[in-house]
C-alpha positions, -999 to +999 in steps of 0.1 A: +000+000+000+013+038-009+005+070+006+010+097-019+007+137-004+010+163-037+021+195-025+008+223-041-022+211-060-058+223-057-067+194-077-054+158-075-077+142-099-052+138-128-025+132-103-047+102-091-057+091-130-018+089-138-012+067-109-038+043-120-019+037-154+008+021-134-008+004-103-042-009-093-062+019-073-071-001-040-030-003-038-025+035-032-039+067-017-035+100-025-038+136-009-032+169-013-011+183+011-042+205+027-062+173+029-030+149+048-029+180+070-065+184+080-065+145+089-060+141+124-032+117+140-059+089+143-067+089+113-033+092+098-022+065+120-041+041+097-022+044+069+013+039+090+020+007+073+022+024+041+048+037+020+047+072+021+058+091-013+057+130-010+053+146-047+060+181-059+086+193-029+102+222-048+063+237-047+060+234-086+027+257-105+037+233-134+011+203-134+027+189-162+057+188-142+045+173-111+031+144-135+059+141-152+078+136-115+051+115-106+053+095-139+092+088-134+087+078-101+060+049-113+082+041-138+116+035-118+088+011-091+067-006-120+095-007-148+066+006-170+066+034-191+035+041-206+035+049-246+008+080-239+035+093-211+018+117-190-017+120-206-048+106-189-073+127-210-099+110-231-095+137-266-054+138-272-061+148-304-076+179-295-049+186-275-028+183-304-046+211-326-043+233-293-010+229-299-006+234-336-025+266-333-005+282-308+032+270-321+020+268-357+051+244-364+052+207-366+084+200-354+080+224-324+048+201-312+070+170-320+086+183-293+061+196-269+044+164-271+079+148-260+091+164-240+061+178-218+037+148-220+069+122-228+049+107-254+065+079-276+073+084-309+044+063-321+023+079-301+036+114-316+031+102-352-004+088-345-020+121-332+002+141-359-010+120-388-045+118-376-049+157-369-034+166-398-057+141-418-089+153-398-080+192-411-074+179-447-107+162-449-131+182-425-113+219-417-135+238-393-172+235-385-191+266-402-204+284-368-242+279-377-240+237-382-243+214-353-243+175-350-271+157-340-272+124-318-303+104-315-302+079-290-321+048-290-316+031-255-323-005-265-303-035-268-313-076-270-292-084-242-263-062-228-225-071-231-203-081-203-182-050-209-209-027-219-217+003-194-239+022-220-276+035-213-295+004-229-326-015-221-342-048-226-377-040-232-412-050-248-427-038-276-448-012-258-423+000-242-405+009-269-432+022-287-437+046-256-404+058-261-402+064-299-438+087-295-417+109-268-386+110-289-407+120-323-423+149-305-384+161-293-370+157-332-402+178-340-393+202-316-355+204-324-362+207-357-388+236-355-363+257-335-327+251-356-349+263-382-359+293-368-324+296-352-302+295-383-284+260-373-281+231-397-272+195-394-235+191-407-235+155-396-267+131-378-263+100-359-285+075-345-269+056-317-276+036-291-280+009-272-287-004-306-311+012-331-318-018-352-338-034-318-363-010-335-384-028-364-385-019-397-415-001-393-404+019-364-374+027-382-394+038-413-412+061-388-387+079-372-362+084-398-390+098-417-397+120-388-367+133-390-366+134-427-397+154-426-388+181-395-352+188-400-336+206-429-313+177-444-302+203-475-268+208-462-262+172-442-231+161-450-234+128-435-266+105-419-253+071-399-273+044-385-260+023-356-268-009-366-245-024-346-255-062-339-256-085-365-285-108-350-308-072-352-302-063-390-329-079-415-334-066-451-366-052-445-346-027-418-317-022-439-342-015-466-356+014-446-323+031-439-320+031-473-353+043-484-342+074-465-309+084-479-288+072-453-253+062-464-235+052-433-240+020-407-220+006-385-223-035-381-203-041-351-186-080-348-163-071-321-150-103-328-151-134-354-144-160-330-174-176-316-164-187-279-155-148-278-188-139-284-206-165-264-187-152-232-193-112-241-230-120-242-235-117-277-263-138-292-253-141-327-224-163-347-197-152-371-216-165-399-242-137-391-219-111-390-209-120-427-245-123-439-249-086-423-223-074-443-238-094-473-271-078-466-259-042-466-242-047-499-276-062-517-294-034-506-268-010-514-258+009-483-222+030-499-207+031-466-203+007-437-180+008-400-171-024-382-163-021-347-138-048-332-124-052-294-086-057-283-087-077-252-117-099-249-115-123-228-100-155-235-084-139-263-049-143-277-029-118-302-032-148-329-074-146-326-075-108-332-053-111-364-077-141-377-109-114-369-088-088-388-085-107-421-121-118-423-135-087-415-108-069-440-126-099-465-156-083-462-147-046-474-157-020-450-147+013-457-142+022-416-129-007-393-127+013-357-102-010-334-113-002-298-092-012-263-114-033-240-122-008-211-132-023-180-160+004-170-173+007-135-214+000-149-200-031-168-209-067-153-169-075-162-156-056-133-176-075-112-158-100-127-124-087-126-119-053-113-082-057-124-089-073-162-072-044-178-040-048-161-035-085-169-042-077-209-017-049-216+009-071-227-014-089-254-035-056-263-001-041-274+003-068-300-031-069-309-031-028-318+004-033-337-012-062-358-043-038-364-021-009-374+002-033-398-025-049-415-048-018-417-020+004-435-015-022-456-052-026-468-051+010-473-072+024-444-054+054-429-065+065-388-091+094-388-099+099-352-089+087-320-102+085-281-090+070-246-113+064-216-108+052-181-094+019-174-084+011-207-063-025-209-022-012-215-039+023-210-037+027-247-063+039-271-097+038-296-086+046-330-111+049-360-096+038-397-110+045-429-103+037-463-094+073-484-124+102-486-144+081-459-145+092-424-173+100-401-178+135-396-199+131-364-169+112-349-141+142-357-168+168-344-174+155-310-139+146-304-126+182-312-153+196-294-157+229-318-195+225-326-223+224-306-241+183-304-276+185-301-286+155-283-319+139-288-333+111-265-330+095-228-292+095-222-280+122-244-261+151-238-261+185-259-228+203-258-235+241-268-205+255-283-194+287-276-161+297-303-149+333-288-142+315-254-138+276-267-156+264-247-187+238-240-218+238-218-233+205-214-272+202-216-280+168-203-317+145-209-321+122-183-306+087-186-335+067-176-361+062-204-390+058-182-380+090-169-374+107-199-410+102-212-421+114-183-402+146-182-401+153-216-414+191-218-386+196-189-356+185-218-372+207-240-371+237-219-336+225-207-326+230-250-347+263-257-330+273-225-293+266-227-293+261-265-316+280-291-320+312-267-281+312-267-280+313-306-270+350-316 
């Protein structure tokens, strides 16, 4: 067990994240120097069998440099050295452009992102590469567009690492919902109108939006169709996500409406794999998904695969590579299993994520070899808490094919409208870059309920604030 005090620091919240990259966080326990201080000699007696670590005595204003102390310290007891050095945020990427705009040289945030964050060369290139690719392909939001999520907080079963707002419901239920949601679109719809905003990007996620029948999806995409000016959309995705969910007759509706994007999301190919995550349908449906999609003639389809599953070696991943490259997506996304506190896997294995860093690097260098050489290029990237190795979500797509909504809310430079129990509206404010979140309520029970409540909430904090 460790005792850590940081002097100096108001804050110890990324102080505390850091630490968890390199040890487990029931091992250790940290303080600000006011809070040790306040504690009284009782209390601090607890901890006497610890190993007390003081950080930051030189009384550094530098929290980059009190990570980076911290950081070398982890590193000389672990023998790791993270690839993502000091960084614990989830949007490195946006970090990146922060620092292209205000050294305006890319050798100079080679640098920066060395020697201040002590991020690996790979590392470096990665966010370089996919920055620069993100301005060549989408520049700057125009100030009057928005992206727009729709959320759809149903699944068939939920994963074993899934900690997402989703539902296993009846038919009225959902039909409850989708009546609440229409009347939210309309609303939305009504008001960017009469605002000046337009969609630049529209995304129906979930849970999984394909739980929905073909006729429900009819409905609301033509809801949406008929209330929201589509004249300048540059881009309309589905979530179709699970294999066992997608029939012709829904793929048919997506299509009826001029959408040109779903994802179909195997996570893996290999069948035990998907048996113990809690997925209910086979590889051979995954293929006949992707099958389906072509018949019907949808341009433009995502696959989301998982490095880390359990049970899952380096040599499994590559085999789920090369059959999902077979079937010709144009985005493959390659996520790092997270072990998330809502998840049933912690419960499991609170420490899961530790014990697969080792085979997760492999995994990502197999998925970076064999993507490059297949000619998909990485277009946006994420990290989130607890991720296995503490290494990262990248998105790949093959040339002239990324997903808009994915850059935008990863930048955060445009305001998200966010429709549906769950989702969260970021207004954008560009003279002081900043966001104000606009939250609906997670539950979808709730949600119906309090419907006229999120709708004030958005004419509130989002179309009064429109200039």
């Amino acid at each position: 067990m460790y005792n850590f005090v940081i002097k100096n620091v108001s804050n110890k919240y990324d102080c505390e994240e850091l630490i968890k990259v390199f040890i487990p966080a029931e091992s250790f326990k940290a303080w600000t120097e006011e809070e040790w201080s306040a504690l009284t000699d009782e209390e601090r007696a607890a901890f006497k069998c610890a190993e007390q670590v003081v950080f930051n005595e030189n009384l550094s204003n530098d929290k980059n440099s009190v990570k980076r102390e911290i950081s070398r310290y982890m590193s000389n007891l672990t023998g790791m050295h993270p690839a993502w050095g000091i960084l614990t945020g989830v949007r490195p990427v946006k970090l990146t452009g922060e620092i292209f705009d205000r050294l305006e040289n890319e050798d100079a945030v080679r640098t920066e992102l060395a020697e201040t964050y002590l991020l690996s060369e790979e590392k470096t290139d990665l966010l370089i590469d996919t920055y620069n690719y993100q301005q060549e392909i989408c520049g700057r939001p125009d100030s009057e567009s928005v992206g727009i999520y729709i959320g759809i907080p149903f699944c068939p079963t939920r994963c074993l690492y899934c900690s997402f707002t989703s539902n296993q419901v009846g038919d009225s239920e959902i039909a409850r919902y989708l009546e609440a949601l229409k009347k939210e679109i309309v609303f939305v719809g009504r008001r960017m109108k009469e605002t000046g905003l337009w969609p630049e990007s529209i995304y129906i996620g979930g849970g999984t939006p394909t739980t929905l029948t073909a006729e429900q999806l009819d409905d609301l995409l033509g809801c949406v169709r008929e209330n929201i000016d589509l004249t300048g959309c540059r881009e309309f995705t589905v979530e179709a996500g699970r294999p066992d969910t997608i029939t012709y007759e829904k793929l048919e509706a997506i299509k009826k409406h001029g959408i040109g994007r779903i994802s179909i999301n195997p996570q893996s190919m290999k069948e035990r794999t998907l048996e113990l995550i809690g997925r209910s349908h086979k590889p051979g449906d995954i293929v006949q998904a992707f099958q389906k999609a072509d018949w019907v003639g949808i341009p433009m389809v995502n696959a989301d695969l998982i490095a880390g599953l359990p049970e899952e070696e380096p040599e499994d991943f590559a085999e789920t590579m090369d059959r999902i490259l077979a079937l010709d997506p144009k985005n493959i996304t390659v996520h790092t299993l997270a072990v998330k506190r809502a998840s049933r896997l912690i419960d499991l294995d609170k420490d899961f994520h530790f014990k697969q860093a080792e085979r997760v690097k492999k995994m990502l260098e197999i998925s970076k070899e064999k993507l490059k050489n297949a000619g998909f290029r990485p277009y946006y990237l994420y990290r989130q808490k607890n991720m296995a190795g503490s290494f990262e979500n990248v998105g790949y797509c093959k040339e002239g094919t990324p997903c808009i909504y994915n850059i935008r809310i990863m930048e955060e430079k445009q305001t998200i409208i966010a429709l549906g129990a769950g989702g969260i509206s970021k207004m954008y404010y560009p003279e002081e870059n900043r966001l104000e979140r606009v939250p609906n309520v997670s539950n979808y029970e709730i949600y119906i309920s309090r419907l006229e409540e999120m709708l004030e909430r958005k004419e509130k904090n989002i179309f009064l604030e429109v200039n």
